[in-house]
C-alpha positions, 0 to 999 in steps of 0.5 A: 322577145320582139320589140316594136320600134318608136313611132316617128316622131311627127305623128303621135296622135292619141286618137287611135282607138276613137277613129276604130269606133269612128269608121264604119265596119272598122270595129274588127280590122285595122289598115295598114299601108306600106311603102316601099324601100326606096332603092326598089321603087328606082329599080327598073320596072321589071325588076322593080315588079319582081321585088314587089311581087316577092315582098307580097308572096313574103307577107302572105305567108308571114302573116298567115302564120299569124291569123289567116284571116289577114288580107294582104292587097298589092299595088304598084306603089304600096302594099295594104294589109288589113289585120284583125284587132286581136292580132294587132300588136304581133301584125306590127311587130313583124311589119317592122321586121320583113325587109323590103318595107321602108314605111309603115302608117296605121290608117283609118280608111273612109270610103264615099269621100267624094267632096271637100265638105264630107272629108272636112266633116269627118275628119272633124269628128275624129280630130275635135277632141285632140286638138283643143288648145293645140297647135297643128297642121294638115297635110295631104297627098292626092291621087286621082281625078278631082275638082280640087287641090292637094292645097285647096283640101289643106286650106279648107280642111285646116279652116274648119278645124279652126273653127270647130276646135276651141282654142286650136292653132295652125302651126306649119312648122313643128306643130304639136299634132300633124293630120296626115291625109292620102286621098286615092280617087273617093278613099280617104286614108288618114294616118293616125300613127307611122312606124319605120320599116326594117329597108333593105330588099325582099328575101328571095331577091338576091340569091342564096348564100351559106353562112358560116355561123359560130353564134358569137356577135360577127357571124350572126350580124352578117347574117342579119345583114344578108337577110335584110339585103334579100338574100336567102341565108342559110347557115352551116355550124362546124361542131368543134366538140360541144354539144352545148355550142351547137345547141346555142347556134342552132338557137340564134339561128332560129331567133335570125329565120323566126324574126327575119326571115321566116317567109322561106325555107332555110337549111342548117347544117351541122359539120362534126370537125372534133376529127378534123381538130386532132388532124390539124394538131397532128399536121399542121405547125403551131402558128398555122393552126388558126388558118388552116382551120379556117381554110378548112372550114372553107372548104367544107363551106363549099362542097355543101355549098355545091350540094345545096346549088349555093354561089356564096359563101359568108363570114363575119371576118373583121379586117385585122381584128384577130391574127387570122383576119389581116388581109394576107391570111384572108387571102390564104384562106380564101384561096382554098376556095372559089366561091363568091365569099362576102364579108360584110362586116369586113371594115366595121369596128366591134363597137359598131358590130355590137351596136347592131347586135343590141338593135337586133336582140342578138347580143345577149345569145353572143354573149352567154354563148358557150365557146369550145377553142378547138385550135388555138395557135402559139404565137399565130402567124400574121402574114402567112406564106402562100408557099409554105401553107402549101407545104403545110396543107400536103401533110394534112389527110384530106379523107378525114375532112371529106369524112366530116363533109359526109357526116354532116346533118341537115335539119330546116331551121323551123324544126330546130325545136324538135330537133333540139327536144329530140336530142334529149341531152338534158332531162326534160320535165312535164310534171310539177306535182312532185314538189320536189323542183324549183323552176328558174324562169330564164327568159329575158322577158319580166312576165312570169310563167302563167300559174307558176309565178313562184318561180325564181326568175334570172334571165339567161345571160346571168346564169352564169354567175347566179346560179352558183349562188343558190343552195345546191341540195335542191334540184332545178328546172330551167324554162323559156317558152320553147325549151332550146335556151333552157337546153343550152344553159343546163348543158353548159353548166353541166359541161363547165361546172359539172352539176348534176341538179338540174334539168329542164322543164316544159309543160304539157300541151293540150 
């Protein structure tokens, strides 16, 4: 579940739903400006264009996908959309989450605001009311031609206030209400609330890159990382034996596109590597084990990279957190291949890594994400030899990796929900009429299941431990609203505890 972020700090003004019924034909809409993350507006200006132009063609079709009654306006300093009020919460949420938006401010919007006296006049109207035996300060930004000041419009405006309010003060510094005001020739936007952007560059702006994804907390940070960056990021899941595992990536992977990245097309690809696995285990040394599977992941990487017209390849390799990652085996990993390789978590620390994880809403899908260790090396090698990795890669058959290549299936990530469903790896109920189910609520979320609030409700990351608590004579259901974390945790308590009373349940669609 998306959560909004906090409103900055200086503007909390308790108006909000006043000035809706104070402006004219505003009952139905509501204004949002956007501005822009600040590493665009120093581009030059035709790159600076480009990046804008692409952050519009984003919101058109994110916002689309919410209500196509949305109006997205461009300009070259800000971007304004005007959303339906039925709408408004999911219009925020996603604002927050599309990079390349540095600020967001919520404004009300009065046109024919051509002198002083009418714009102290109506902002007066929205503001007697919050200021009574309250500090404040006006602020404004003007652009245009006018007979006026940004300073004569604070000094006159903050004068009537005084003397309209009862017991109102101004107070420059640190006051209990900031009224923040943009005037643009005779349109007065007043700011009523403003929410910090995600930053970062427009999707679509700086390539495509592949990303290697195990669903734990590294790989699926360093593809927030790139999407936030404007990269184009798809991602490639080598299936080391577990239909659970796949399930489960294919399910943040989802999460990552659906909350950052949704205003493009990206492909998922799965590798089956169970064959490259007892491979490695006929040919290859113990202590080598884990960077010859790393080295052929790699290589995997960059033949459907080839395929796809991909430059680069990602991981969320740490410098020196496990044996395969010290510089030295990093290289002899990266030696197999000759594509651009970024590792942008290469000096955070996992307490850092985590933190991010929490702020995207990933940690929980790392942290009950089953884990299938096909190659576990006995006393692995920290400073692996170049020469002796060639010796080593000699024994190994290189037909069956390029027969896991061949094999590798390509979905787009939008259709992982079908593609899940399809899978029919755990039976999937639409009928409750039986009596016979209990239904286990595992979304994260408080809310119960509409009309079925009898429900027994643990969310997915304690299934493991509370499941095995209830009585086992009775069958279960499992829910979530579109049925993939539903299909991941019944698989895995199928795979690791064997039970056989449970399944999945979905409603039917009308």
């Amino acid at each position: 579940m998306a959560i909004i972020n906090d409103i900055e700090c200086d503007i909390i003004i308790p108006i909000y739903l006043k000035a809706i019924i104070v402006q004219e034909n505003s009952t139905k809409i509501q204004k949002f400006i956007l501005k822009f993350f600040s590493e665009i507006m120093v581009k030059g200006s035709s790159a600076k264009k480009q990046m804008i132009g692409q952050l519009y063609a984003n919101l058109v079709e994110i916002l689309g996908q919410i209500d196509a009654k949305i109006i997205v306006k461009k300009y070259s300093d800000k971007i304004e959309v005007f959303t339906p009020l039925d709408v408004l919460r999911d219009v925020k949420i996603k604002l927050q989450e599309t990079p390349g938006i540095q600020k967001i401010l919520e404004v009300l919007q009065v046109d024919e605001m051509d002198t002083i006296d009418k714009i102290k006049v109506k902002v007066g109207e929205i503001f007697i009311d919050t200021l009574k035996e309250k500090t404040f300060a006006v602020r404004v930004k003007r652009k245009g031609k006018h007979n006026f000041t940004s300073i004569d419009m604070e000094r006159i405006i903050g004068g009537y206030l005084l003397l309209i309010s009862d017991d109102a003060k101004v107070k420059l510094k640190n006051p209990d209400v900031y009224i923040k005001m943009e005037l643009i020739e005779n349109e007065l936007n007043i700011i009523t609330k403003s929410y910090k952007g995600l930053g970062g560059f427009p999707i679509g702006t700086a390539g495509e890159i592949l990303s290697l994804m195990s669903g734990g907390f590294d790989s699926t940070v360093a593809s927030y990382l790139t999407m936030k960056r404007g990269i184009k990021t798809h991602f490639i899941f080598f299936n080391l034996g577990g239909m659970a595992h796949e399930i489960g990536v294919k399910q943040v992977a989802l999460y990552l596109w659906s909350k950052f990245g949704s205003s493009h097309r990206v492909k998922f690809i799965t590798v089956p590597f169970e064959n490259v696995i007892e491979e490695i285990f006929r040919s290859t040394a113990p202590t080598y084990m884990g960077v010859m599977l790393k080295r052929l992941m790699l290589k995997a990487s960059e033949s459907i990279a080839d395929e796809l017209e991909i430059d680069a390849l990602l991981t969320g390799e740490s410098v020196a957190q496990v044996s395969s990652q010290t510089l030295r085996n990093l290289s002899l990993i990266d030696q197999v291949s000759t594509k651009l390789i970024l590792r942008p978590l290469c000096a955070m620390n996992k307490p850092e890594i985590m933190s991010i994880a929490d702020d995207i809403g990933t940690r929980y899908f790392a942290e009950s994400m089953p884990e299938y260790c096909g190659v576990i090396s006995k006393n692995p090698i920290i400073h692996g030899s170049f020469k002796r990795m060639v010796k080593i890669e000699r024994k190994f058959n290189f037909e069956v990796l390029d027969k896991a290549v061949e094999d590798a299936q390509y979905i787009n990530v939008n259709d992982i929900v079908d593609d899940v469903a399809n899978l029919k790896a755990i039976e999937v109920v639409n009928d409750l009429s039986s009596g016979k189910y209990t239904v286990i609520d595992i979304r994260p979320e408080e809310d119960c299941i509409e009309t079925i609030c009898e429900s027994i409700k643990i969310p997915f990351h304690k299934l493991k431990s509370e499941f095995e608590k209830l009585p086992q004579d009775k069958e279960y259901l499992f829910y979530c609203d579109k049925g993939i974390m539903s299909q991941l945790h019944a698989q895995y308590l199928r795979d690791a505890k064997s039970y056989k009373n449970i399944r999945v349940y979905r409603p039917k669609t009308h």
